[in-house]
C-alpha positions as CSV (number, residue, x, y, z in Angstrom):
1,X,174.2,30.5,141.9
2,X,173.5,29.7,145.7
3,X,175.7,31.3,148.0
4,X,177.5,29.1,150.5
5,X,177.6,32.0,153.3
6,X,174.7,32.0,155.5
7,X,172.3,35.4,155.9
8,X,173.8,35.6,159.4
9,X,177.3,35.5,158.3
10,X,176.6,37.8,155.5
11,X,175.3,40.2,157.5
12,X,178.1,40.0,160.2
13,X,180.8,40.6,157.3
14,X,178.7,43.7,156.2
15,X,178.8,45.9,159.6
16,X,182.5,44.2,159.7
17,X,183.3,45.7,156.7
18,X,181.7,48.9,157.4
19,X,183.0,49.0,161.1
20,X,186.8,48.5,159.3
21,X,186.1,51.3,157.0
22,X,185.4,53.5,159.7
23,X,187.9,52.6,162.1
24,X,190.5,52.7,159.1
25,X,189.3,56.5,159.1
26,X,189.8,56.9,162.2
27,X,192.9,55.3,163.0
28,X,194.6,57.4,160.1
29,X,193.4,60.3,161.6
30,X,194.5,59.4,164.8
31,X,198.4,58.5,163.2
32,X,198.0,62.2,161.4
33,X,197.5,63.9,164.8
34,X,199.8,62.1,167.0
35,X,202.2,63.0,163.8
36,X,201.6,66.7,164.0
37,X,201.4,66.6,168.0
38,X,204.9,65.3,168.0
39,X,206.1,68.0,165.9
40,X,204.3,70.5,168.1
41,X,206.3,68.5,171.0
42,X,209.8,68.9,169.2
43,X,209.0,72.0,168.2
44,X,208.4,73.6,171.5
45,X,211.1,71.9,173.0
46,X,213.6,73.8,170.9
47,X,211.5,77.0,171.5
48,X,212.2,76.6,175.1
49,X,215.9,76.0,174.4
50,X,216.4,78.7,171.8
51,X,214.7,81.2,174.1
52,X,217.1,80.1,177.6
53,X,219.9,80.5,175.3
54,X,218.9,83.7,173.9
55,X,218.2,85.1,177.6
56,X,220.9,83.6,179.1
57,X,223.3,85.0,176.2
58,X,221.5,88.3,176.8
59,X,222.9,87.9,180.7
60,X,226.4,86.5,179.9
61,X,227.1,89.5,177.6
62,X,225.9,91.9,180.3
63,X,228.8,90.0,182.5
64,X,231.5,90.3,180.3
65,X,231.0,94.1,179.6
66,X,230.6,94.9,183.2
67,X,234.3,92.8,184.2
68,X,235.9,94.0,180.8
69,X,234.9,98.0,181.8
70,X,236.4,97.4,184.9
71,X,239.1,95.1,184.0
72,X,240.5,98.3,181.6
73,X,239.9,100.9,184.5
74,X,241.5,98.4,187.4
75,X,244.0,96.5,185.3
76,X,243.1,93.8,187.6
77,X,243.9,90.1,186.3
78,X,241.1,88.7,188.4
79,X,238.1,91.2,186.4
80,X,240.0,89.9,183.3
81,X,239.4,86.1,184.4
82,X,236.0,87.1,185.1
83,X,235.1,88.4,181.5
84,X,237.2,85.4,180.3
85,X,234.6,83.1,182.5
86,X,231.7,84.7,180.9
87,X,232.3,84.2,177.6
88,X,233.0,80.7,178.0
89,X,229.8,80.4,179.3
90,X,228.3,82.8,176.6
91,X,230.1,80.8,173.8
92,X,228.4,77.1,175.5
93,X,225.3,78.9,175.6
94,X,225.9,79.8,171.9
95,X,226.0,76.2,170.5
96,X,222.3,75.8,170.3
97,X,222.0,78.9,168.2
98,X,224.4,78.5,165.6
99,X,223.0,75.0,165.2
100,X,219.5,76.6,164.4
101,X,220.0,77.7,160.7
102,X,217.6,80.8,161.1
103,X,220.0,81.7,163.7
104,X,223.4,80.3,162.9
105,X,224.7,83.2,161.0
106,X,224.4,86.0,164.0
107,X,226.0,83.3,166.1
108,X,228.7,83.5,164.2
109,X,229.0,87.5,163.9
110,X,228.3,87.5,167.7
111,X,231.0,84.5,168.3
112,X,233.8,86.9,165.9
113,X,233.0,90.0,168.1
114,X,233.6,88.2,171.7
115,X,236.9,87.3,170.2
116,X,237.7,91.1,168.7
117,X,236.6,92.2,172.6
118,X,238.9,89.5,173.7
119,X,242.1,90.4,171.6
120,X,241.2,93.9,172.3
121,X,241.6,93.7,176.1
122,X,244.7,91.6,175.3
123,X,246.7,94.1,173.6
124,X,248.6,96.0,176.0
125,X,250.6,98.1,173.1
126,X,247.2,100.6,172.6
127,X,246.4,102.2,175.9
128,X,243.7,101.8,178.3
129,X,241.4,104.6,177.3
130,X,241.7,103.8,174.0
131,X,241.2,100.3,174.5
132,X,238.0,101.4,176.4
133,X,236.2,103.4,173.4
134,X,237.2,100.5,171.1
135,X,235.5,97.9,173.4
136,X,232.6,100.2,174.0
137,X,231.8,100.1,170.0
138,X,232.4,96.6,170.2
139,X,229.5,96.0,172.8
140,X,227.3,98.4,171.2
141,X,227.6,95.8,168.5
142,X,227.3,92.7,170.7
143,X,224.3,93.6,172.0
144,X,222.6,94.3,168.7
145,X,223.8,91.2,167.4
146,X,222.3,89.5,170.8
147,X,218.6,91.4,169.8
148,X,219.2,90.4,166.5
149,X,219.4,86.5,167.8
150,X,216.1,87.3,170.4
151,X,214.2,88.4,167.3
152,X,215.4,86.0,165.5
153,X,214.4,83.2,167.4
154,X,210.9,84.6,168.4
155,X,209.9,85.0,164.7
156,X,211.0,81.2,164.2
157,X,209.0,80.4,167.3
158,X,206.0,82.3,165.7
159,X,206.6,80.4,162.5
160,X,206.7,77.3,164.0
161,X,203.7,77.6,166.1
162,X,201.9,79.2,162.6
163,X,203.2,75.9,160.4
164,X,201.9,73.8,163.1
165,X,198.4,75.8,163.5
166,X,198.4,75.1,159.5
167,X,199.1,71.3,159.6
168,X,196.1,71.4,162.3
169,X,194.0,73.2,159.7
170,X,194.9,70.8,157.4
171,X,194.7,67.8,159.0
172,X,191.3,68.7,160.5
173,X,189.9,69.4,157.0
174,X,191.7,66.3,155.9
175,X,189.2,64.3,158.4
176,X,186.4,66.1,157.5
177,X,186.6,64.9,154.5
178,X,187.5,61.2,155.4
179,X,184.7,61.2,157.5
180,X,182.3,62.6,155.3
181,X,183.7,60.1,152.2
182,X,183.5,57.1,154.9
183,X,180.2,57.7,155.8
184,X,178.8,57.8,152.4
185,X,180.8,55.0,151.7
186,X,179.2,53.4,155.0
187,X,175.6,54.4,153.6
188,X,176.3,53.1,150.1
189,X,177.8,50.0,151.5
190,X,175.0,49.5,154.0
191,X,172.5,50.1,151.1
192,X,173.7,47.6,148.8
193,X,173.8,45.1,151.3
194,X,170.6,45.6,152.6
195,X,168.6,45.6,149.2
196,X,171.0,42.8,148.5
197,X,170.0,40.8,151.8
198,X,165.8,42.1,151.7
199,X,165.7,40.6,148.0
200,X,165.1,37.1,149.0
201,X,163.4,37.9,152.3
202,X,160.7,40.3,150.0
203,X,161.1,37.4,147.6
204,X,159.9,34.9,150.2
205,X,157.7,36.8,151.5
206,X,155.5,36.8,148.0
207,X,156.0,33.4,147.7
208,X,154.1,32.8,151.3
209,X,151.4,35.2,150.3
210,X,151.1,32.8,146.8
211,X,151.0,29.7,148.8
212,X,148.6,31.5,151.4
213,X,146.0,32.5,147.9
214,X,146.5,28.9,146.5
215,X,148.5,30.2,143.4
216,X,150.7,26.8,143.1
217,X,152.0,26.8,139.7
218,X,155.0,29.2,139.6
219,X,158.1,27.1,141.1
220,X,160.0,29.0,144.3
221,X,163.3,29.8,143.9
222,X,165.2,31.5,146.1
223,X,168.5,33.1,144.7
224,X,170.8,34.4,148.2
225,X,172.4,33.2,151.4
226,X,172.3,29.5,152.1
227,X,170.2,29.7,154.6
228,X,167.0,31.8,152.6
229,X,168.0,29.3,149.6
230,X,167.1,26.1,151.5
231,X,164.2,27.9,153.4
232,X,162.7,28.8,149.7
233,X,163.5,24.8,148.8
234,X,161.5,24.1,151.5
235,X,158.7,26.5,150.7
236,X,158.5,24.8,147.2
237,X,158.0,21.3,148.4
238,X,155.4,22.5,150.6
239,X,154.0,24.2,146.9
240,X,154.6,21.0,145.5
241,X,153.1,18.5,148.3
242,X,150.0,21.2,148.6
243,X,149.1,21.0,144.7
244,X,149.3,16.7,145.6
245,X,146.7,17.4,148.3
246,X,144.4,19.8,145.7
247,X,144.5,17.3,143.1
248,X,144.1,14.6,145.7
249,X,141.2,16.6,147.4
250,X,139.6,17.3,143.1
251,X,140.2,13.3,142.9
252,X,138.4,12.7,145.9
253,X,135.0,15.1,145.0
254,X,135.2,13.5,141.3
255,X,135.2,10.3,142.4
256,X,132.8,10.6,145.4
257,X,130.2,12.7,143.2
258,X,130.5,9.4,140.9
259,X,129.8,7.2,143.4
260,X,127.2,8.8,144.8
261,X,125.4,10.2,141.5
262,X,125.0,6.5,140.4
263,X,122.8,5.6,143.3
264,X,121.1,8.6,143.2
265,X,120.0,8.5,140.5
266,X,118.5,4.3,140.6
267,X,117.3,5.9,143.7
268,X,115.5,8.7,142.5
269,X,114.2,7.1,139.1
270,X,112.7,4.3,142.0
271,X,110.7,6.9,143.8
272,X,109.8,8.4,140.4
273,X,108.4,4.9,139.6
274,X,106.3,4.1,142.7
275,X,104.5,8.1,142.5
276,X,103.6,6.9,139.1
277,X,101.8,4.0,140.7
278,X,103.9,1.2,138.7
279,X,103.8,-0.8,141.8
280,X,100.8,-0.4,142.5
281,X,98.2,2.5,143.8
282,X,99.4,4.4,146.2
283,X,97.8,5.2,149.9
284,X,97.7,8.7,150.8
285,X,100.2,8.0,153.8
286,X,102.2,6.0,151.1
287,X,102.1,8.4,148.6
288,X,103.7,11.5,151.4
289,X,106.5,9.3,152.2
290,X,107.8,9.3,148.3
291,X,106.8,12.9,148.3
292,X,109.0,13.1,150.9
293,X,111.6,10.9,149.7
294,X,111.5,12.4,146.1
295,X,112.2,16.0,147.5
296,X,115.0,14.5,150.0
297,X,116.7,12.9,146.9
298,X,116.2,16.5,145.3
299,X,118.2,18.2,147.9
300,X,120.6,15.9,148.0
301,X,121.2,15.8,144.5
302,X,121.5,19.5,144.8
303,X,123.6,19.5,146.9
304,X,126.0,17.2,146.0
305,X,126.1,19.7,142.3
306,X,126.7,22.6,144.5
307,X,129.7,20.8,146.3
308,X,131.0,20.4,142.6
309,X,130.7,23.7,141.8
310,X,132.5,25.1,144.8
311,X,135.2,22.8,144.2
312,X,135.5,24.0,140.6
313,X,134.9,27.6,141.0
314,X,137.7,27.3,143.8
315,X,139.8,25.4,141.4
316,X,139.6,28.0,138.0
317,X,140.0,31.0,140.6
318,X,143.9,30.1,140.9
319,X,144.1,30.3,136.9
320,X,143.4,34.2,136.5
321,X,143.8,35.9,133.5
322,X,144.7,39.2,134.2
323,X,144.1,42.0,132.0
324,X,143.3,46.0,132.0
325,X,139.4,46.3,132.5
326,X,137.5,49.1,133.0
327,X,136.0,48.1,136.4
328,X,132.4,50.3,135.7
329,X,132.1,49.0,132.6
330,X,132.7,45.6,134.0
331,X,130.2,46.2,136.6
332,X,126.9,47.3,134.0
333,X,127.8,44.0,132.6
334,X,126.8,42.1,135.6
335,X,123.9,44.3,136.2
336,X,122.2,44.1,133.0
337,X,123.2,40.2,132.4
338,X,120.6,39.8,135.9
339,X,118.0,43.0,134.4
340,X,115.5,40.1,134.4
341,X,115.7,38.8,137.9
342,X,115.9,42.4,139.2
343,X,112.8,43.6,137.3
344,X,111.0,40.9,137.5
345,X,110.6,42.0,141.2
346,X,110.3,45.5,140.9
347,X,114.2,46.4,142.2
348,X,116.1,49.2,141.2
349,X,119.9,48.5,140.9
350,X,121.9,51.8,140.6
351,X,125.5,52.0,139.7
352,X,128.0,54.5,140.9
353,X,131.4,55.7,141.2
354,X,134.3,56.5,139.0
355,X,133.4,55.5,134.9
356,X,137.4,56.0,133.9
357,X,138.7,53.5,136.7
358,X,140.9,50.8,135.1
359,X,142.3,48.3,136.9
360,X,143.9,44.9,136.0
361,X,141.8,41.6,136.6
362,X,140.1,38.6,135.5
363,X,136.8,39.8,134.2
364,X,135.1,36.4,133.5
365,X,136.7,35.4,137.7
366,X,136.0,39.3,139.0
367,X,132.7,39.3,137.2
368,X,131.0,36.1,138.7
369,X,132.0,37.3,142.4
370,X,130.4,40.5,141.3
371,X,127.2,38.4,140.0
372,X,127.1,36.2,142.9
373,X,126.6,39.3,145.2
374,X,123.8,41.0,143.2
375,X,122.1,37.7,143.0
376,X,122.2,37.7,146.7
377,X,120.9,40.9,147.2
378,X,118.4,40.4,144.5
379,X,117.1,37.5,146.6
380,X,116.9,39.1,149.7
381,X,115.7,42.7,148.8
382,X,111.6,43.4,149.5
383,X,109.7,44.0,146.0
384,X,110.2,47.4,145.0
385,X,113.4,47.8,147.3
386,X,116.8,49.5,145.9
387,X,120.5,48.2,145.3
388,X,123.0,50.3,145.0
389,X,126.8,49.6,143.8
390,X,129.3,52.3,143.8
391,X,133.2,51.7,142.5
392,X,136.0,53.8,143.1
393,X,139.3,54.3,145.0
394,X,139.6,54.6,148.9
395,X,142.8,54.9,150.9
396,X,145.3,53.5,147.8
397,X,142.7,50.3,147.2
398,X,139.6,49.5,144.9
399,X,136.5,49.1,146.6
400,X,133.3,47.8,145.0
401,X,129.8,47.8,147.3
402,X,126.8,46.7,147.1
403,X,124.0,47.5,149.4
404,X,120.4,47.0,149.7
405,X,116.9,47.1,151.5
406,X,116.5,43.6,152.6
407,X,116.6,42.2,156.4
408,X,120.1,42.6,156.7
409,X,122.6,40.7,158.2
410,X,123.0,39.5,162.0
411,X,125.9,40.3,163.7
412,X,126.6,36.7,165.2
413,X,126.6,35.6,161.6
414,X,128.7,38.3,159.9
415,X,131.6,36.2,160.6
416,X,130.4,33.1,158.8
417,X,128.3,34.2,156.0
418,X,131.7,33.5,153.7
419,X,131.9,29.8,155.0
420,X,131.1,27.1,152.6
421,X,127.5,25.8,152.9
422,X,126.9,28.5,155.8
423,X,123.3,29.4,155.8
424,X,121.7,32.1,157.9
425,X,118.5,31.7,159.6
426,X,117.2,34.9,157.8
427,X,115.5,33.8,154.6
428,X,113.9,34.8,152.1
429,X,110.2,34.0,151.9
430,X,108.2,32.0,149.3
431,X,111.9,31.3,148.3
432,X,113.6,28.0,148.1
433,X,116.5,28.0,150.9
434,X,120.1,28.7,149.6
435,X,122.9,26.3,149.0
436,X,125.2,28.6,151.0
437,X,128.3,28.2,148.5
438,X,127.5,31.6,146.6
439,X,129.4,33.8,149.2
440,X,131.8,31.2,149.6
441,X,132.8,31.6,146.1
442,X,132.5,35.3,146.1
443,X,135.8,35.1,148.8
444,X,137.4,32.3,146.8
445,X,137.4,34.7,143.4
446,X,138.4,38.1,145.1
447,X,141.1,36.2,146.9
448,X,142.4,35.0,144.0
449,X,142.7,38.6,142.9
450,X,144.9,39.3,146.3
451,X,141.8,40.9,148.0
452,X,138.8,40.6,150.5
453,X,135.5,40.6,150.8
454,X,134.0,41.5,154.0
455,X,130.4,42.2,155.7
456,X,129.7,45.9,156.9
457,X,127.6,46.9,160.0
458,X,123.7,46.8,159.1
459,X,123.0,49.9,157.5
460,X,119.2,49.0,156.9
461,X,120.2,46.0,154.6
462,X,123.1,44.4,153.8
463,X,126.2,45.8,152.7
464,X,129.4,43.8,151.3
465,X,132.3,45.2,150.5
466,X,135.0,44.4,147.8
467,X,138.9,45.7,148.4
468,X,141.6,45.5,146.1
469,X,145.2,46.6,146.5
470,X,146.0,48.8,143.4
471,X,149.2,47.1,143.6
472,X,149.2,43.7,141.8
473,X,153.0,43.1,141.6
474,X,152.8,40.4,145.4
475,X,149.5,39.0,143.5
């Protein structure tokens, strides 16, 4: 099913979605801390309270003993206000505390002994130095219950600061491992999408690489975004209008070889007629021009066959049968089905390289390129000169060469010796001259199988080279 989304818009929705789960991650982070930061704030803001009360109680209870000790050795009303002052202020500054349930209790113990010191100073009926002991022991006690409160109040403070160090703890790991979840998440995410999204683009890129080798019969289709969907639409009427032009082009060389065979042949069974003298005897000057016309006719005859048979040999190298061949074994074939041609001027053909390689191919396809390039060397190579193939692996490929001891090849033409037709102006002597389609068809078969077939720098004779990727999956 073609998606409607485009492989921009899918791949704008992917870092969306992994940009949201990150910032989702961090924005509850963020909410966590600002949530423990404002407990920090609340919590230090009572610290500071507590710890003004506690001092300020601590200073308050220092007044009222110093005016009630004086109060009971003066008798003087105005001392007795004092102390009556201070512990108004003590008792405002003890609100706070006994709100504070760690402290609550001693505010009430401390809260019941102001009011004993109070009713103590109030009761004229015991006398004074009595009075005095009895509100000495009632200090005593004040002021343990005001330590008790400052102690009190620090170890809640440490607590507090403790709980909050914890949630900090906490909340730190917590991220940690938000962070580390939402980046594999991320990775995953980014992962999947991206095999998801390079599935079509690897897909199209085979498909250009088959249009580019001429291997038209397997339909495109393109399964993804809308966009790579009608791209690989596109790519398959292009498939579909180039096998038009091949059959058009095969359609074109049948009927033109027709056309022209006919002719050629009244043409050539004419000349045959007037050598034979059926017109008449021939001058000598007569008799070189049919010579001349009869090997003409030849050549083009020859030619026109060797145009066929490019056109054909191009044709059956897109129908490849692929199967596991043992490539040296393969290679002895070719060698001893030309043992005649090679012997019969004194060349020794030497095979080398690795016997166990296996690789899969078209033998019968694989095999006439492999022909096609001893034949060549065969007909270049001096009597008594030396080929030599070697097979094997180099640098993750499968590479066949074939060298020998003929004239070589010159660099100006190394580019062109693969053209159709191309012939060099290094022949062969007491040879006829080449049609300059065997090379040609050499490149036509080993593209086929995905690979190429090149020239290498004179080494004393020719040297071609044959390079296969060991990976046939994109073939």
């Amino acid at each position: 099913m073609t998606l409607r989304a485009s492989f921009r818009q899918l791949l704008l929705l992917a870092f969306v979605l992994i940009a949201a789960l990150l910032g989702a991650v961090s924005l509850s982070g963020l909410q966590a801390l600002q949530g423990v930061l404002a407990q920090s704030r609340a919590n230090g803001q009572q610290s500071t309270q507590l710890n003004l009360a506690t001092r300020g109680l601590a200073e308050r209870s220092t007044d009222m003993e110093r005016a009630a000790r004086q109060y009971l050795v003066l008798g003087d009303d105005a001392l007795r206000q004092r102390f009556d002052d201070a512990a108004n202020q003590a008792q405002a500054l003890l609100l706070p505390l006994g709100q504070y349930p760690p402290t609550a209790a001693l505010a009430q113990q401390w809260l019941a002994s102001a009011v004993r010191i109070r009713s103590q100073l109030a009761d004229d009926r015991v006398p004074r130095p009595s009075r005095g002991n009895a509100v000495a022991a009632e200090f005593q006690t004040l002021d343990g219950i005001s330590r008790g409160l400052s102690q009190q109040v620090q170890q809640s403070i440490a607590e507090h600061n403790q709980q909050v160090q914890n949630a900090l703890e906490e909340q730190r790991n917590r991220q940690v491992q938000q962070v580390l979840v939402a980046i594999v998440a991320a990775a995953v995410a980014a992962l999947a999408f991206g095999l998801w999204l390079t599935r079509p683009l690897r897909r199209l890129g085979q498909s250009i690489v088959a249009l580019g080798e001429g291997r038209l019969q397997q339909a495109i289709q393109i399964h993804g975004p809308a966009d790579l969907a009608s791209l690989g639409r596109q790519l398959d009427w292009l498939r579909l209008r180039l096998t038009e032009l091949d059959e058009d082009k095969a359609r074109f060389l049948r009927h033109t070889s027709h056309e022209l065979k006919t002719p050629l042949a009244a043409l050539r069974e004419g000349v045959a007629l007037l050598q034979e003298g059926v017109g008449g005897t021939l001058g000598s000057e007569q008799a070189e021009i049919v010579a001349i016309l009869q090997h003409n006719t030849g050549v083009l005859q020859q030619q026109i066959e060797d145009l066929l048979r490019y056109n054909a040999a191009a044709f059956d190298a897109r129908q490849l049968q692929r199967r596991p061949t043992v490539l040296r074994t393969l290679l002895d074939g070719v060698v001893q089905a030309q043992r005649l041609s090679w012997q019969a001027r004194s060349l020794s053909v030497a095979v080398e390289g690795d016997a166990t390689l296996s690789h899969p191919v078209d033998p019968e396809r694989l095999g006439m390129a492999l022909g096609n390039l001893l034949s060549n060397a065969v007909r270049f190579s001096p009597p008594g000169g030396r080929i030599r193939w070697w097979v094997g692996t180099l640098s993750s490929q499968v590479v066949f060469e074939i060298s020998d001891s003929g004239p070589g090849i010159p660099e100006d033409e190394r580019e062109h010796i693969f053209d159709p037709f191309f012939r060099g102006h290094i022949q062969p002597q007491n040879q006829p001259r080449g049609s300059g389609i065997g090379l040609a068809i050499v490149r036509e078969q080993v593209a086929a199988h995905g690979g190429l077939v090149r020239a290498m720098a004179n080494t004393g004779g020719a040297c071609f080279q044959i390079v296969l990727p060991l990976d046939t999956s994109h073939v």
